[in-house]
C-alpha positions as CSV (number, residue, x, y, z in Angstrom):
1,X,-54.1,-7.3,88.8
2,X,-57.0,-9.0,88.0
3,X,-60.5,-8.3,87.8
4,X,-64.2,-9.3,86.2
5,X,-66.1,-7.1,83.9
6,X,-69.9,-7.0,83.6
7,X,-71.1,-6.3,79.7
8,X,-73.2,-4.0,81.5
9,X,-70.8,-2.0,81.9
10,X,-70.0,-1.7,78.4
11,X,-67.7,1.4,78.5
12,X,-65.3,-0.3,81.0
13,X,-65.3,-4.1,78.6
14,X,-64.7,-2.1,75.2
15,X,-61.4,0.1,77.2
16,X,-60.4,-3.3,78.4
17,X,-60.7,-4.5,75.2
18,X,-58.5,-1.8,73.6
19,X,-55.2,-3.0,74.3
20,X,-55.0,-6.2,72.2
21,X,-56.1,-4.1,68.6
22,X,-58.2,-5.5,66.6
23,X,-61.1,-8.2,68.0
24,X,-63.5,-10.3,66.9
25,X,-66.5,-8.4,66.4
26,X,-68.2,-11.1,68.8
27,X,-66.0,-9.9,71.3
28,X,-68.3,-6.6,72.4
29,X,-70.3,-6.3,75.3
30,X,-73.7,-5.7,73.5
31,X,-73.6,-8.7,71.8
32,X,-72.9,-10.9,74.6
33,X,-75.8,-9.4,76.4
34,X,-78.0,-10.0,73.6
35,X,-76.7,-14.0,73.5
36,X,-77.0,-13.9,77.5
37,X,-80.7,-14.0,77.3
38,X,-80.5,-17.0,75.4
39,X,-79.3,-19.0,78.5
40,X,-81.0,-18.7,81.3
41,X,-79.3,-17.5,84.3
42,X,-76.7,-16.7,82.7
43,X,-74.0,-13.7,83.6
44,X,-71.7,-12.0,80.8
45,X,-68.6,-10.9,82.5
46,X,-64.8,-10.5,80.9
47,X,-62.3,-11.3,83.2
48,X,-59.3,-9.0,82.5
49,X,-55.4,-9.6,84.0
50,X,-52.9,-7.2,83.6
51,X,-49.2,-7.6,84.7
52,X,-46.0,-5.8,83.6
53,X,-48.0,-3.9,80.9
54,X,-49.3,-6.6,79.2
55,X,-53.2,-8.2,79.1
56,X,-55.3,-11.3,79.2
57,X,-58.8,-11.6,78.4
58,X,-61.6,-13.6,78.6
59,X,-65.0,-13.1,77.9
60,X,-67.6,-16.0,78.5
61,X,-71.2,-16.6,80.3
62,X,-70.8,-17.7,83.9
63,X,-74.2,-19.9,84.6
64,X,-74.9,-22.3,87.5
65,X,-75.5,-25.7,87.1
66,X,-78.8,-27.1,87.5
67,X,-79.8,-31.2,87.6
68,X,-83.5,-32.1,87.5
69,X,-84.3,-28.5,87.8
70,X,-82.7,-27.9,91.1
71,X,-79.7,-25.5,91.9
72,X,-76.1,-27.2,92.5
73,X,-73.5,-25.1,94.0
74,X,-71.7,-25.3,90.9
75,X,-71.2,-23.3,88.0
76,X,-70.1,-23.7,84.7
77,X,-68.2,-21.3,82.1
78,X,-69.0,-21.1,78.4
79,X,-68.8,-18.7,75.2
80,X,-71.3,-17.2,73.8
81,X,-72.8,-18.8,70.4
82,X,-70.1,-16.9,68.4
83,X,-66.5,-17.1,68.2
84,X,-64.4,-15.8,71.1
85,X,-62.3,-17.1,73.3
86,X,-59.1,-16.1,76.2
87,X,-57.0,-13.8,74.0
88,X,-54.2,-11.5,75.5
89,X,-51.2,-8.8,73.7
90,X,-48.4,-11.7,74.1
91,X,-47.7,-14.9,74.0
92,X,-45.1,-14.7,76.6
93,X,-45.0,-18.3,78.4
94,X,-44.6,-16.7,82.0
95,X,-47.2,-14.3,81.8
96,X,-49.8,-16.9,80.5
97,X,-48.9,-18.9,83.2
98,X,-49.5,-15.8,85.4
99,X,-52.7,-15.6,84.0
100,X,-53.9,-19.1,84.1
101,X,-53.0,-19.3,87.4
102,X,-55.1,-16.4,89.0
103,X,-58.0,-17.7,86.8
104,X,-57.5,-21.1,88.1
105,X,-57.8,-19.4,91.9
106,X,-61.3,-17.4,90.5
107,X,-62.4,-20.8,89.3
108,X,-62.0,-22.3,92.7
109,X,-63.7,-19.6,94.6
110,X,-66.3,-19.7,92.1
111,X,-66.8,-23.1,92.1
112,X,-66.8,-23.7,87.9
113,X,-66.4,-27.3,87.2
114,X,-66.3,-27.3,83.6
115,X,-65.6,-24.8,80.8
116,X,-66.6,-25.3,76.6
117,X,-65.0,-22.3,74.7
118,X,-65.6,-21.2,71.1
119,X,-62.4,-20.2,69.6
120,X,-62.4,-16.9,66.9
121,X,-61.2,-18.1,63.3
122,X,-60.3,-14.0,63.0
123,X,-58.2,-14.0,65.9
124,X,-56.7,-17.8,66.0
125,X,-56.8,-17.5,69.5
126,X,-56.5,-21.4,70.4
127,X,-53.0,-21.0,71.2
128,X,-53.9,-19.2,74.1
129,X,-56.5,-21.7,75.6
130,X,-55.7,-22.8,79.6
131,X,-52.9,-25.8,79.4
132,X,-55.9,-28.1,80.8
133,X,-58.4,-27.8,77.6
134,X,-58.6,-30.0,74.7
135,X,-58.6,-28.2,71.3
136,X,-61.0,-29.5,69.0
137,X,-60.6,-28.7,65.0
138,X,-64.8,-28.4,64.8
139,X,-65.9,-27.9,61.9
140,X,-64.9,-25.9,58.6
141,X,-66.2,-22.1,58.2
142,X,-67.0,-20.1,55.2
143,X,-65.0,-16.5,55.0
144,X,-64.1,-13.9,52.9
145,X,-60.8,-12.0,52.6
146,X,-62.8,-8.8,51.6
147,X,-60.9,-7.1,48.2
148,X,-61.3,-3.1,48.4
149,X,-62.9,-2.8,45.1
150,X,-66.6,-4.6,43.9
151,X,-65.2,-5.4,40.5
152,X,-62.2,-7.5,42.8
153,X,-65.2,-8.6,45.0
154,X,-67.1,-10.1,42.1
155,X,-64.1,-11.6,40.5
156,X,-63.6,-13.4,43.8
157,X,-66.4,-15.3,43.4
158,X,-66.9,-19.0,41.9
159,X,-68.9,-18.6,38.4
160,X,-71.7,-20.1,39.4
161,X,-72.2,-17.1,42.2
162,X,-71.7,-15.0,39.5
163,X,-74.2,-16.3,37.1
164,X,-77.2,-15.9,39.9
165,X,-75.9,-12.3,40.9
166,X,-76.4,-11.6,37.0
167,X,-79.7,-13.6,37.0
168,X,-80.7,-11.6,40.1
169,X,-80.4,-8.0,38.2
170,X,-82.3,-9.4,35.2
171,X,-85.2,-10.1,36.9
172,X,-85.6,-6.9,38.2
173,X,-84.2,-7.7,42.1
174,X,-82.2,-5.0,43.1
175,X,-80.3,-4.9,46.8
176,X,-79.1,-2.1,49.6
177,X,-78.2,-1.3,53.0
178,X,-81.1,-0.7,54.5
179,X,-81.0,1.6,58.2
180,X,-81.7,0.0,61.2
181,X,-84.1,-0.3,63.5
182,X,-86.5,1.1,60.8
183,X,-86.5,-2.2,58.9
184,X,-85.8,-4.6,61.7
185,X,-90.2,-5.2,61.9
186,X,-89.7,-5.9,58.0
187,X,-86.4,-8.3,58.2
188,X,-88.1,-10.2,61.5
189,X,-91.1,-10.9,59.4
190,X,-88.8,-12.6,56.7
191,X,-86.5,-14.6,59.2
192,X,-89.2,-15.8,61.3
193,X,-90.8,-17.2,57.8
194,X,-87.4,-18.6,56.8
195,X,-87.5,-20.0,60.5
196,X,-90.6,-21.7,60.3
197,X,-90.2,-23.2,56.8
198,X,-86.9,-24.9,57.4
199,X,-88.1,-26.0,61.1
200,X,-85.1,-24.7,62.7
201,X,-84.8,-25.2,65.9
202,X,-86.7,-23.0,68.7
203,X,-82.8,-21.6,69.9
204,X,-82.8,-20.0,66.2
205,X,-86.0,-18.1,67.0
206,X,-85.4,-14.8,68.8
207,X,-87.9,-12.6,71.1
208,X,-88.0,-8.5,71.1
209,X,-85.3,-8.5,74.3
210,X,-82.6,-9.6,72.1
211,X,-83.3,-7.7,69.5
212,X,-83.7,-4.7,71.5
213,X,-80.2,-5.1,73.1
214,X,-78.4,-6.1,69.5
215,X,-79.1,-2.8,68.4
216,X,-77.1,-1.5,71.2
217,X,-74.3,-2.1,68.4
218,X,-75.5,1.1,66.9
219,X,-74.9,1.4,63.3
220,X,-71.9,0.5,62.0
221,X,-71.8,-2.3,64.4
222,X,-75.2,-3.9,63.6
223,X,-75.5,-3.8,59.6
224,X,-78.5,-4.9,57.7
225,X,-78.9,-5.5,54.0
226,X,-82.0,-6.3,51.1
227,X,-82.9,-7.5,48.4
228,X,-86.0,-6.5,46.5
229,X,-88.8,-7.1,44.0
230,X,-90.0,-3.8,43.2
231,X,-90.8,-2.6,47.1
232,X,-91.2,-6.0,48.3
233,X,-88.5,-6.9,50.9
234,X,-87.4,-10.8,49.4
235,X,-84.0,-11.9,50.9
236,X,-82.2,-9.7,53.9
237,X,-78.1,-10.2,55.4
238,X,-77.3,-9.2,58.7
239,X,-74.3,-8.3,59.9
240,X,-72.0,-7.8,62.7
241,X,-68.9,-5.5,62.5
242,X,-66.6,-4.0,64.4
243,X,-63.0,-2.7,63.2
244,X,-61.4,-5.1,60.7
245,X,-63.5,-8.1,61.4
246,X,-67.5,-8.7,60.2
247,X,-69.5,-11.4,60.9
248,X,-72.5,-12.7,58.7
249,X,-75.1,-13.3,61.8
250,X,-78.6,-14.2,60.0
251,X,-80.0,-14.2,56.6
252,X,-83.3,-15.0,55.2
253,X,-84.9,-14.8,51.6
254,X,-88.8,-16.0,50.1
255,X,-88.5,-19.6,48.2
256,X,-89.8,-18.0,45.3
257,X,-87.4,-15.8,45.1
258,X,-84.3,-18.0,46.5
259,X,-84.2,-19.4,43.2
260,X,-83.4,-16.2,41.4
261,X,-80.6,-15.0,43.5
262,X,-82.0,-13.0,45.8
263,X,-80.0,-14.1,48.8
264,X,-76.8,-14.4,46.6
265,X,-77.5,-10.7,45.8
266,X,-78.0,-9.4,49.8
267,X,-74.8,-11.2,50.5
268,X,-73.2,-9.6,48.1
269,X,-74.2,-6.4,49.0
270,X,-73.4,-7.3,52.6
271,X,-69.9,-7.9,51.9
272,X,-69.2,-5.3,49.5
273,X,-70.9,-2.9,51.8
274,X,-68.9,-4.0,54.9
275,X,-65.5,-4.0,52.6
276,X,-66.6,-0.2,52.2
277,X,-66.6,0.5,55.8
278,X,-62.8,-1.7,56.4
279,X,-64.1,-5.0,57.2
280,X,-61.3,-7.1,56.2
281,X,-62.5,-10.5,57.1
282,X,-65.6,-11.5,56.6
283,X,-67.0,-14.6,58.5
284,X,-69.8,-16.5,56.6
285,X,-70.4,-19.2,59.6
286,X,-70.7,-22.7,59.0
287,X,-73.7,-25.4,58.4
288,X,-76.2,-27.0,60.4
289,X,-74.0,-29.9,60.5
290,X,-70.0,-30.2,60.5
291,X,-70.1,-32.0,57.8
292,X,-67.8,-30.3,54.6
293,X,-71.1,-31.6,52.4
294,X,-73.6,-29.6,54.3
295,X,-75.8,-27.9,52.4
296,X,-76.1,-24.2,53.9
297,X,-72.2,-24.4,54.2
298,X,-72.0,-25.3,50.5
299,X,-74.3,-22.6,49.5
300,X,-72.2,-19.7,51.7
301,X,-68.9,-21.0,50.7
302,X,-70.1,-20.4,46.9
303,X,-70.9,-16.5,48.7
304,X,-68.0,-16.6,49.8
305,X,-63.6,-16.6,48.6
306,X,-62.1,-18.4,51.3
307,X,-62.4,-21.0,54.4
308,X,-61.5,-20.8,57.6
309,X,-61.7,-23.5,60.8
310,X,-63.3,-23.1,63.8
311,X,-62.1,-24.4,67.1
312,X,-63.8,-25.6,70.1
313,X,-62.2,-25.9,73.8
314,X,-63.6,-28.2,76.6
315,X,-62.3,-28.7,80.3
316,X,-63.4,-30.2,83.3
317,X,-62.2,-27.6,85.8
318,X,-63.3,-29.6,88.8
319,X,-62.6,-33.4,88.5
320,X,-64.2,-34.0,91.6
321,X,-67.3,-32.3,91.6
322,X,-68.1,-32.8,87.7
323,X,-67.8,-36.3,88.4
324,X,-70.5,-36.0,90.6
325,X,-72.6,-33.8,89.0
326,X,-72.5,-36.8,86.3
327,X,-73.2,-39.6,89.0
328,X,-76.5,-37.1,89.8
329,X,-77.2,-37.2,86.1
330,X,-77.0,-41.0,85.8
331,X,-79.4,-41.4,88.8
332,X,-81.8,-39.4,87.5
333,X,-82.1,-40.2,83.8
334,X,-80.9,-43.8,84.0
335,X,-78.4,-43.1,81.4
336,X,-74.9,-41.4,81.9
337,X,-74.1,-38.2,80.3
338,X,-73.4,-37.4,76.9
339,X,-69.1,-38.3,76.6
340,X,-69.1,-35.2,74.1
341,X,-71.1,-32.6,75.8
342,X,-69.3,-31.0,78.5
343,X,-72.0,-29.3,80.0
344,X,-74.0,-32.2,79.7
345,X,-77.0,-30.9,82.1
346,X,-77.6,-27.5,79.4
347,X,-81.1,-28.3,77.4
């Protein structure tokens, strides 16, 4: 049996989830809803197989493929900007085969002609990717291995972490979960600041529909935590949870106050608050760049006691019509595609 799962219905995606345990908080319906209305056109759906008992599943965006703003009869498949990927309750050869094999047929009647997957570092889930994708070691990911007590939690930490936690506290900063949606207008303030200082990208700046649908996490899935200078909101975590997995989502702090640990200390207080409610690992994301030297990695592996790698999958699903879509493409920017961007017709 096999079958394809709207996150709009999120009732039916979180039972069919319930069989393999423990997921990736990135896994849930509500947030690939939210991350849907970052592509446009773009469908959430988890396709589900079951045989004998056992259970494969894959979540991803299904979006058709555009060239020079017309429609193609193609589609692609691709995960959402977090860290999913196919996962199932066993590794048994013959039934992945099973599985890959009625997903290959969906494919076909679906028309998808390529597929870029983004592997979950809680899961290790790459060992279950289709027999046709390439694997790609991406880029290394700061985590935590969250201890059950703060003084563990501390101790955990590089000195230096320490030191600006204990700088933090003597200038007065003090930090706290703070309930959602009631500070969301407060913490949107900061990370559109943070946003516009650093020139991030327009794909890092978020509108009121996808905030509105992450707080369909409710609230112990969508966490939020601050610093402060007296009742001045300076540096903010965010969080995503669910079970024994958390995922540090966005963060933002004041310049002024940067330098006086105010983000170290709403990290802090993000993963000893998620430690409290049985978050066991803690992902602290990566940097702007894949390079080990990056400076935001640097800064949340020093937040951090661990690493972790994160995978990427691509595959051409469709030989034929992917090498035409990328004949199309050469025509009409007098360049051929990008060799390392599968869908190379996504802005």
């Amino acid at each position: 049996m096999d079958r394809l799962i709207p996150a709009s219905e999120r009732d039916g995606w979180r039972e069919a989830l319930a069989p393999l345990g423990e997921v990736d908080a990135t896994y849930l319906p509500e947030y690939h809803l939210a991350y849907a209305l970052r592509i446009q056109g773009s469908s959430p759906l988890l396709w589900h197989f079951e045989q004998s008992g056992a259970h494969f599943l894959y979540p991803f965006l299904l979006t058709p493929v555009t060239l020079g703003g017309k429609a193609t009869p193609y589609f692609d498949i691709t995960g959402i900007y977090g860290y999913t990927g196919p996962i199932a309750t066993t590794a048994d050869a013959a039934f992945l085969r099973a599985a890959w094999a009625a997903f290959d047929a969906y494919t076909a009647r679906q028309k998808i002609i390529a597929e870029f997957v983004r592997f979950s570092p809680f899961n290790r889930n790459e060992g279950f990717a289709h027999p046709g994708t390439t694997v790609i070691a991406n880029r290394t990911l700061a985590a935590s291995q969250l201890p059950t007590t703060t003084e563990a939690l501390l101790q955990s930490l590089g000195s230096k972490t320490r030191n600006m936690l204990r700088k933090a506290e003597r200038e007065g900063l003090a930090a706290r979960e703070l309930p959602m949606p009631r500070y969301l207008p407060a913490f949107r303030a900061l990370y559109d600041e943070t946003m516009q200082r650093n020139q991030a990208p327009v794909f890092f700046r978020y509108d009121d529909a996808y905030w509105e649908q992450l707080l369909n996490l409710g609230a112990q899935g969508l966490r939020l935590f601050g610093t402060f200078a007296g009742d001045r909101l300076v540096a903010a975590s965010m969080a995503v949870a669910h079970g024994r997995s958390g995922l540090y989502h966005l963060g933002a702090s004041l310049t002024e106050y940067a330098r006086l640990g105010a983000g170290n200390l709403s990290l802090f207080a993000m993963s000893r608050g998620l430690a409290e409610g049985g978050v066991e690992f803690l992902n602290m994301t990566g940097g702007r760049t894949a390079s080990v030297d990056d400076p935001l990695l640097l800064f949340k592996r020093s937040n951090a006691n661990a690493t972790a790698t994160f995978h990427i999958g691509k595959r051409v699903v469709d030989p034929l019509a992917y090498n035409t879509m990328a004949t199309l493409w050469h025509e009409l920017q007098g360049s051929p595609p990008d060799a390392e961007k599968i869908v190379f017709w996504r802005p």
